[in-house]
C-alpha positions as CSV (number, residue, x, y, z in Angstrom):
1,X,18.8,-3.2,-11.1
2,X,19.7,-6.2,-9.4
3,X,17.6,-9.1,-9.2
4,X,16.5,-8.8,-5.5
5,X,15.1,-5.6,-6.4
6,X,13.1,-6.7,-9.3
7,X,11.7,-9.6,-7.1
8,X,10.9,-7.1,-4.6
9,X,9.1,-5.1,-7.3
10,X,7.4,-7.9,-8.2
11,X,6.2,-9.0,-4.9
12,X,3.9,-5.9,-4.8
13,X,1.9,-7.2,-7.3
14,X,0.7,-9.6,-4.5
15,X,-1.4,-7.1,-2.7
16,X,-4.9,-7.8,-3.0
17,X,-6.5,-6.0,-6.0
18,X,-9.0,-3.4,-3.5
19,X,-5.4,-2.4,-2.2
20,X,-3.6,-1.8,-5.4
21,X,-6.6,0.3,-6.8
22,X,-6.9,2.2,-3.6
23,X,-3.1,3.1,-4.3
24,X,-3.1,3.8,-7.4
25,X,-6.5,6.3,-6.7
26,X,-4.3,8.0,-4.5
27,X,-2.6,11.7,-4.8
28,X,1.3,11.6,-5.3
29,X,1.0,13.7,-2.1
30,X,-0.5,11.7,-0.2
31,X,0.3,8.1,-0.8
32,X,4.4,9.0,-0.4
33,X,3.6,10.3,2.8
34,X,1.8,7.3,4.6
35,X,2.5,4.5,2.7
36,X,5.9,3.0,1.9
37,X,6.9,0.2,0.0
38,X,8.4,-1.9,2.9
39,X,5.0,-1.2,4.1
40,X,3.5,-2.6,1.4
41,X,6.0,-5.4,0.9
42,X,5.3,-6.9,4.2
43,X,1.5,-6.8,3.5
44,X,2.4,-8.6,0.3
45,X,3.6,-11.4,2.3
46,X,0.4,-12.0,3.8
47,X,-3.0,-14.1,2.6
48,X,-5.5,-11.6,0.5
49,X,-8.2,-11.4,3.6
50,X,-5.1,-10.7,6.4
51,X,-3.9,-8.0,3.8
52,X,-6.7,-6.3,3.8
53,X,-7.6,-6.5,7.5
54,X,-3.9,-4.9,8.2
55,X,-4.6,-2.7,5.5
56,X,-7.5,-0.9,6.5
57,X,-5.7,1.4,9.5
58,X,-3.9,2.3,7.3
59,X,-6.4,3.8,4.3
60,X,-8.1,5.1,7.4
61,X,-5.6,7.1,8.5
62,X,-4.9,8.7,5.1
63,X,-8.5,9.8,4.5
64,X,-8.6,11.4,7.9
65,X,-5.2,13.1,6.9
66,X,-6.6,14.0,3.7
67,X,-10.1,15.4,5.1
68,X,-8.1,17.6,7.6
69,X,-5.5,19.3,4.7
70,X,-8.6,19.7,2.6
């Protein structure tokens, strides 16, 4: 693994801490249909409160997805 790649690794623990337990409550299913790491990188870049303003489409769209399959 190059060293790029762990820094982008890395970089993910950025995400405010709301988003990363929101992830990681998530079904396999249904988080590696909506969300995706560049995604999630490019939030990463950003201050805590902008993350989770940007952020928040996003979780609504997946529990609307995940209310109609259910």
């Amino acid at each position: 693994m190059s060293r790029a790649r762990v820094t982008q690794i890395m970089n993910l623990l950025k995400l405010a801490p709301e988003i990363r337990d929101y992830l990681g409550a998530l079904p396999a299913q249904v988080a590696g249909g909506s969300v995706t790491e560049k995604r999630l990188r490019s939030l990463a870049r950003l201050p805590p409160e902008e993350q989770r303003d940007r952020a928040e489409w996003v979780f609504l769209r997946l529990r609307q997805s995940s209310h109609r399959s259910a």
